[in-house]
C-alpha positions in Angstrom: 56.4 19.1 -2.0 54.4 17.2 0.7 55.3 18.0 4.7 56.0 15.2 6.5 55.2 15.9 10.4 56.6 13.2 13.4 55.1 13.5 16.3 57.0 11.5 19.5 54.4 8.3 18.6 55.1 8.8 15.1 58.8 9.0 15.0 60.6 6.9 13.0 62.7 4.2 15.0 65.4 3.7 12.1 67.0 4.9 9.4 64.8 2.9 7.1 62.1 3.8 8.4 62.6 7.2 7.8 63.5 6.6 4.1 60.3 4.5 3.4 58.1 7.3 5.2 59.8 10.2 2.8 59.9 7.2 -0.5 56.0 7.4 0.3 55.4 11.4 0.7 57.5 12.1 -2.5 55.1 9.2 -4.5 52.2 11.4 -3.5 52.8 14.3 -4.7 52.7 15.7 -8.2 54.3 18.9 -10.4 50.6 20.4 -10.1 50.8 20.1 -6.6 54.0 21.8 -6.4 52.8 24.4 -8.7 50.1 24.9 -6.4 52.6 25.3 -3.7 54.9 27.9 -5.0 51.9 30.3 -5.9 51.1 29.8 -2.1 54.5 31.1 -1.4 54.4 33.8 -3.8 50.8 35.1 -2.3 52.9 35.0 0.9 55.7 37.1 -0.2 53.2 39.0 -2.2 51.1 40.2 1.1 54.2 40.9 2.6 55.8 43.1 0.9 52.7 44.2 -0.8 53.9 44.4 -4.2 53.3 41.6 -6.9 55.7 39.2 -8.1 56.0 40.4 -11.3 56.5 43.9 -10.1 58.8 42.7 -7.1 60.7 40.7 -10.0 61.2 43.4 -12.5 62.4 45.8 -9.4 64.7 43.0 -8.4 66.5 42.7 -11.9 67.2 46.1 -12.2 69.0 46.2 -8.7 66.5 48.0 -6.6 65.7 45.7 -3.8 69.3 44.9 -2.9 70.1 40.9 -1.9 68.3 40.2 1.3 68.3 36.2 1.4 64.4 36.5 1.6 64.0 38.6 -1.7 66.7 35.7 -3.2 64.3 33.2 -2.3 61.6 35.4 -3.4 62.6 35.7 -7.3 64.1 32.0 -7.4 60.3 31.0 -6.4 59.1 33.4 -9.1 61.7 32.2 -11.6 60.3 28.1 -10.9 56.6 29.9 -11.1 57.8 31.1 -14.7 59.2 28.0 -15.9 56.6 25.7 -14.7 54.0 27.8 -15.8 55.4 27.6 -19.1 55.6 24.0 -19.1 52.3 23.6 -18.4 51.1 26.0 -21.3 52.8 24.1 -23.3 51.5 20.7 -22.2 48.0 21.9 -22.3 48.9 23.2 -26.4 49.6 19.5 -26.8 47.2 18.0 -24.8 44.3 20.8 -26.7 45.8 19.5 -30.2 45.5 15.6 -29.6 42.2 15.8 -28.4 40.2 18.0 -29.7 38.5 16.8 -32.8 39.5 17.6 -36.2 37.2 20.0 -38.3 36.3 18.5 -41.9 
């Protein structure tokens, strides 16, 4: 998801204005980019607590970590990580079929 930053020069003056300038952020942005974003987020939380998401995760599940809002956030980024990550595989399995040639 792109960041959109107003400055006091930059600030939009109405409503609309404000809609058009987050219209034009969202058209810029793409699910690689956000995929990109939430393994940013999980190095964060990674360095942090130093322990990897998939450990953190498994720990998580089996109630070891308790239900500190940040740890909430944590696995619900993992879980998105998981999911997209799969939906990428699987759009690369299709792409990889499609176009790479047949073998006679």
């Amino acid at each position: 998801m792109p960041k959109v930053r107003f400055s006091p020069e930059t600030m939009p003056q109405s409503g609309e204005e404000l809609k058009q300038t987050l219209q034009d952020a969202l058209a810029q942005t793409t699910p690689l980019n956000d995929f990109v974003q939430i393994i940013k987020d999980l190095t964060w939380y990674e360095l942090q607590h130093g322990l990897s998401s998939e450990e953190f995760y498994s720990r998580f599940e089996a109630g070891e970590l308790g239900d500190d809002i940040e740890l909430i956030r944590w696995a619900n980024k993992y879980e998105i990580y998981l999911e997209s990550k799969g939906e990428f595989e699987q759009l690369m399995t299709l792409v990889e079929s499609y176009a790479l040639p047949v073998m006679v």
